[in-house]
Kinemage of the C-alpha trace (Angstrom):
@kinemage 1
@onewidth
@group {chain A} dominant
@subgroup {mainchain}
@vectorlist {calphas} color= white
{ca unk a 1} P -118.728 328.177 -35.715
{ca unk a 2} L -120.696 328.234 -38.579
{ca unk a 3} L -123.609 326.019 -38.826
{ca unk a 4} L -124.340 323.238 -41.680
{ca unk a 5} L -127.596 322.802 -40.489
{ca unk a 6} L -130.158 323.675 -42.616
{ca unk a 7} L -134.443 324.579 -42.482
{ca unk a 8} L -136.603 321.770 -42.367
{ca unk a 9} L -138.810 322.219 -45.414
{ca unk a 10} L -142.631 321.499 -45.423
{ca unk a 11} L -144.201 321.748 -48.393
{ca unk a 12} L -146.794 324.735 -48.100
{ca unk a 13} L -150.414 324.758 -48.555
{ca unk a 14} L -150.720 325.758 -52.109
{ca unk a 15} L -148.085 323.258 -53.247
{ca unk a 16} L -150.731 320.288 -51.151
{ca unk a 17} L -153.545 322.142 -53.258
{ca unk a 18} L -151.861 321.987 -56.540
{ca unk a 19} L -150.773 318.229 -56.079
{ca unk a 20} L -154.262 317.564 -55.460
{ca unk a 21} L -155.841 318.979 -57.804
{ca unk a 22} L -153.646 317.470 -60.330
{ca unk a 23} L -154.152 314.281 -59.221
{ca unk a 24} L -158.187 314.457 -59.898
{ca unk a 25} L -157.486 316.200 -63.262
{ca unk a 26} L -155.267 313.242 -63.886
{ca unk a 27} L -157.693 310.599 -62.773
{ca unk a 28} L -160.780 312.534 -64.356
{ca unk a 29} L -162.416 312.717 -60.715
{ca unk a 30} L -162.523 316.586 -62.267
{ca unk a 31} L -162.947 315.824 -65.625
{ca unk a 32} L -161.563 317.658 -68.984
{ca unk a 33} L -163.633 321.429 -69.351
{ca unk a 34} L -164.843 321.534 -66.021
{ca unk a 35} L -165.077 324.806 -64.621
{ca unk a 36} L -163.464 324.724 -60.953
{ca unk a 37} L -165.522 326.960 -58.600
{ca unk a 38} L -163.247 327.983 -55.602
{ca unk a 39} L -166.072 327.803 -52.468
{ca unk a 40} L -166.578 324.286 -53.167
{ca unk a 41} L -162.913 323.539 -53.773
{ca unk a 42} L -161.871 325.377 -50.494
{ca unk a 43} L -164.429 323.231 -48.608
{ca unk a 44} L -163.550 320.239 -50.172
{ca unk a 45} L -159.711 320.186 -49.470
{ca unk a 46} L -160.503 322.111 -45.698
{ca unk a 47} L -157.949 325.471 -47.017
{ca unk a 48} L -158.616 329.198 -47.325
{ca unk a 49} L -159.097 331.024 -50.769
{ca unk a 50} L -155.299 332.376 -50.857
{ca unk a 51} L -153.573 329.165 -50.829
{ca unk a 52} L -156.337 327.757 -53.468
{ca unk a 53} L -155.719 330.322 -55.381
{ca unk a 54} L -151.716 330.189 -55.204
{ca unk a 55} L -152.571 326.357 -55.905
{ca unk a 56} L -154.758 326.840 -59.174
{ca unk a 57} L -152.658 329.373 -60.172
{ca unk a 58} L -149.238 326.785 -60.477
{ca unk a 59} L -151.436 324.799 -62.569
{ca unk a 60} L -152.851 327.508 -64.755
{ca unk a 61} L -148.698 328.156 -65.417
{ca unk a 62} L -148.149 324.271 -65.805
{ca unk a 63} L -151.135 324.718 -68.832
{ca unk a 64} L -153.953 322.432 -66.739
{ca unk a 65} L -156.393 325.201 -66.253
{ca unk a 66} L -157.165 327.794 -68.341
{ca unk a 67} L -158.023 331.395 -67.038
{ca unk a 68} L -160.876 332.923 -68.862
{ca unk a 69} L -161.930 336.885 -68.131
{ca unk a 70} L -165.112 336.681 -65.896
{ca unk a 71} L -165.640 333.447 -66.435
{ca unk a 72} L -163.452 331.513 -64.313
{ca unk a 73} L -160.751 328.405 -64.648
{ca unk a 74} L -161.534 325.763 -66.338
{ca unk a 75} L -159.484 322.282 -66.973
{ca unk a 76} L -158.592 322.067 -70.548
{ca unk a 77} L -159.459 319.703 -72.806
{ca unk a 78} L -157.334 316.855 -74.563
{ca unk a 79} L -157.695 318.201 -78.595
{ca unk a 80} L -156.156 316.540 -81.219
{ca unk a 81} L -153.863 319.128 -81.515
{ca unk a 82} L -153.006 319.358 -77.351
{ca unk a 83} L -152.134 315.416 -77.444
{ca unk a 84} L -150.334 315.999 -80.989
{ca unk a 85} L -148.355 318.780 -79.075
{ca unk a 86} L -148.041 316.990 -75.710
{ca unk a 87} L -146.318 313.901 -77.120
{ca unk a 88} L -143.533 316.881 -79.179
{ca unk a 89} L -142.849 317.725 -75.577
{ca unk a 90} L -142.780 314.337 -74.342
{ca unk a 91} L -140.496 313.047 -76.953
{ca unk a 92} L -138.248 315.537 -75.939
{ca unk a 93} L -137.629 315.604 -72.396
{ca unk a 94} L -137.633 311.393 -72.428
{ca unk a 95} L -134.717 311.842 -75.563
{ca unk a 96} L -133.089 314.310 -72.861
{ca unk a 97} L -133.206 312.018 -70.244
{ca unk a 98} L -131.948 308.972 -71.950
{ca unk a 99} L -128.978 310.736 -73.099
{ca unk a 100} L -128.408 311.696 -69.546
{ca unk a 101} L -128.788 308.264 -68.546
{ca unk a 102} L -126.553 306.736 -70.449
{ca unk a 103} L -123.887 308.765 -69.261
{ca unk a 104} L -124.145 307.958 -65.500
{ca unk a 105} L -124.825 304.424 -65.916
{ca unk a 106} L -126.808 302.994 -68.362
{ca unk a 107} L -127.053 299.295 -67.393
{ca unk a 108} L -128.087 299.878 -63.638
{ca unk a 109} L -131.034 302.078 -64.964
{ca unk a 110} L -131.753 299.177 -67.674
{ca unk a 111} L -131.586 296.720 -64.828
{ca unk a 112} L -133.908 298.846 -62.854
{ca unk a 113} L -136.447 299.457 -66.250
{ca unk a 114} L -136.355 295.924 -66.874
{ca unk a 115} L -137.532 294.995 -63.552
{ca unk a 116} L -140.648 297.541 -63.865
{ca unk a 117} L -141.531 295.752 -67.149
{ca unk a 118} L -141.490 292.469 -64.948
{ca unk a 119} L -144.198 293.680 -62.896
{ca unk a 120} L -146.333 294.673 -66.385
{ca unk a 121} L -145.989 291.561 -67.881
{ca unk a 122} L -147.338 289.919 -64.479
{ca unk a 123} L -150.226 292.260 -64.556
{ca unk a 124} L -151.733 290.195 -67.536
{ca unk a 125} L -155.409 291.983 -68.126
{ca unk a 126} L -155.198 294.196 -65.291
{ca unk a 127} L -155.882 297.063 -67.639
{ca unk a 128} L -155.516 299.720 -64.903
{ca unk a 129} L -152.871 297.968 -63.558
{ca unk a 130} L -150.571 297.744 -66.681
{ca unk a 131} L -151.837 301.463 -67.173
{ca unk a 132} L -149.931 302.564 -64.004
{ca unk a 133} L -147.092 300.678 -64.277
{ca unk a 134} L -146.691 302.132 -68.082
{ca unk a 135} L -146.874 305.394 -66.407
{ca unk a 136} L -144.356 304.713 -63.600
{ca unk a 137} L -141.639 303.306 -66.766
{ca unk a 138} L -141.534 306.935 -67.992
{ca unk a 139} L -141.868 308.541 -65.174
{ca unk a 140} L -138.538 306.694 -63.866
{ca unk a 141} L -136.947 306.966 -67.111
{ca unk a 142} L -136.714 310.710 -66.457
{ca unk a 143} L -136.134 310.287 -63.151
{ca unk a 144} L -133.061 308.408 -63.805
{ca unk a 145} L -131.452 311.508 -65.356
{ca unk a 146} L -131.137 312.851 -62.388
{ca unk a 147} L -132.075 316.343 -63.535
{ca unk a 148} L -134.922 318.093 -61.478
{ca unk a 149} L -135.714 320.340 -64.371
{ca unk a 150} L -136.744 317.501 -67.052
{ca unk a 151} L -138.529 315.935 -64.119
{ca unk a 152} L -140.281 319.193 -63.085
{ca unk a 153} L -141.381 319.069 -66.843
{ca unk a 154} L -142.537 315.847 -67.272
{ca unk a 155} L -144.868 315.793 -64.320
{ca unk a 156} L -147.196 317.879 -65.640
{ca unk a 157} L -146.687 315.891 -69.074
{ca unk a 158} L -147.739 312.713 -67.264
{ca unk a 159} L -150.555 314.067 -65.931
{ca unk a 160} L -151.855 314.706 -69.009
{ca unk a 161} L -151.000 311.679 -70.353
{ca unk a 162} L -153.539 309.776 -67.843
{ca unk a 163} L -155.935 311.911 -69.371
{ca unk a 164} L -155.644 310.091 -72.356
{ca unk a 165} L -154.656 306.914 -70.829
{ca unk a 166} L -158.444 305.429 -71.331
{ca unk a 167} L -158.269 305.812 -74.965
{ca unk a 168} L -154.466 304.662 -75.287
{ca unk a 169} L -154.613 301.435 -73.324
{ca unk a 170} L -157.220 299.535 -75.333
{ca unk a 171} L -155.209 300.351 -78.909
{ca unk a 172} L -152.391 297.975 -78.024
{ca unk a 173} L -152.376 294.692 -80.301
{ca unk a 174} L -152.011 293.169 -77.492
{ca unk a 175} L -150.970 292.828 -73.809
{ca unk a 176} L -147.444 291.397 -75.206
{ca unk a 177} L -147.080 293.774 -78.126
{ca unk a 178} L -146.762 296.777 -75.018
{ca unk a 179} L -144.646 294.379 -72.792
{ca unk a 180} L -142.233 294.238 -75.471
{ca unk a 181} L -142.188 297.860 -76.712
{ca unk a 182} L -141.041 298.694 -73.496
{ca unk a 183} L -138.438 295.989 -72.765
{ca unk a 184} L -136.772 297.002 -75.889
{ca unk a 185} L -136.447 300.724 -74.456
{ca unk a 186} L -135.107 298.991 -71.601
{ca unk a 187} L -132.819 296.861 -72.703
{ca unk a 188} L -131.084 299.124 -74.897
{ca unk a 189} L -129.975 300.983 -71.849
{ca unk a 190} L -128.661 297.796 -70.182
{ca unk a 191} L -126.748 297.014 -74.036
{ca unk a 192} L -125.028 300.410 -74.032
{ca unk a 193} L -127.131 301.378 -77.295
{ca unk a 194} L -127.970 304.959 -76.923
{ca unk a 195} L -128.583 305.268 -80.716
{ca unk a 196} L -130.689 302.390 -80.260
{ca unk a 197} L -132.651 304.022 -77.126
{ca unk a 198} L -132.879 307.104 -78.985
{ca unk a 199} L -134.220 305.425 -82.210
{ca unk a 200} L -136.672 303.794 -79.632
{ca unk a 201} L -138.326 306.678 -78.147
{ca unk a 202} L -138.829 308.331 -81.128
{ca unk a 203} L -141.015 305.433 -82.149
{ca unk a 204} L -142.500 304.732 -79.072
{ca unk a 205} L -144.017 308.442 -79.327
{ca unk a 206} L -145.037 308.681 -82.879
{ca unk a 207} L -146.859 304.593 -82.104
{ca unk a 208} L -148.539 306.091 -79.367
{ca unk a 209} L -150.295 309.182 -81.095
{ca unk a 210} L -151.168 307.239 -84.125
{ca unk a 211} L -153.033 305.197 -81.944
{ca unk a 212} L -154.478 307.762 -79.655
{ca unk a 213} L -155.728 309.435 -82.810
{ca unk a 214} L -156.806 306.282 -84.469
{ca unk a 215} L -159.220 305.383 -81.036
């Protein structure tokens, strides 16, 4: 008889490395153009050099360290023309994912978006706080879709994203002004509007880097 058992996955070593490194480029705890020295990485996250260097190597692919000849890796740097570039990609995958959304069932994701934006509004001036849950909007969007591949994309987006997210959350108007941007994006999913969600996006993006390169 033929078994449907399958393996029990654990994620390996280098995957734990590059998830935590990305998480301290992301935060800043490693901040933009710093030079990553493996000794004091290895002995920091308690691994061997091959699995750091499988790790640093997935994030030199994913374009968050950059591999220079006898120099080292080093965690780029947030230029104009990185974040310009970054929110291109962005705009993208999110348009993707909408479109996926709302043809598997656009109101129950709206529902679900609307409820996130709930928790923003709550946060008041909790800047951090509103920061994360801005971050956890988009990253659901996508998730939504349902498709690993825009979701394997936009992870690495996000995370640099909340390397900008210092300078982006103190250009809103105002605590309401972001509140409502979002609920918008939301509620268009929830009214069957993909034009509408679509037309949203697009604006959402091109309001965000005008105000990322205004600060």
């Amino acid at each position: 008889m033929r078994s449907t058992l399958e393996p029990v996955l654990q994620e390996s070593t280098a995957s734990m490395v590059a998830d935590r490194v990305r998480e301290a480029i992301a935060t800043g705890d490693i901040p933009p153009g710093a030079q990553l020295g493996e000794a004091d990485l290895a002995r920091q996250l308690g691994v061997s050099r091959g699995p750091l260097r499988e790790g640093l190597q997935r994030l030199t692919q994913e374009g968050l360290l950059l591999s220079y000849r006898n120099r080292g890796l080093f965690v780029i740097e947030m230029t104009a023309e990185r974040v310009r570039d970054m929110y291109v990609a962005r705009q993208a995958v999110e348009r993707a994912a909408a479109e996926q959304v709302h043809q598997r069932g656009p109101v129950e994701a709206g529902t679900e978006l609307l409820e996130v934006i709930a928790r923003m509004e709550a946060a008041g001036s909790d800047d951090e706080a509103v920061a994360d849950i801005d971050r956890e909007f988009h990253e659901r969007l996508v998730e939504l879709s349902e498709s690993p591949r825009l979701a394997a994309m936009n992870a690495t987006l996000m995370t640099e994203t909340r390397m900008c997210l210092n300078a982006l959350k103190a250009t809103y108007a105002s605590h309401e002004a972001r509140v409502e941007e979002h609920r918008a994006i939301a509620q268009s999913f929830v009214d069957r509007k993909p034009r509408l969600t679509d037309k949203l996006l697009v604006a959402h993006m091109r309001d965000a880097l005008a105000r990322l390169r205004a600060d």
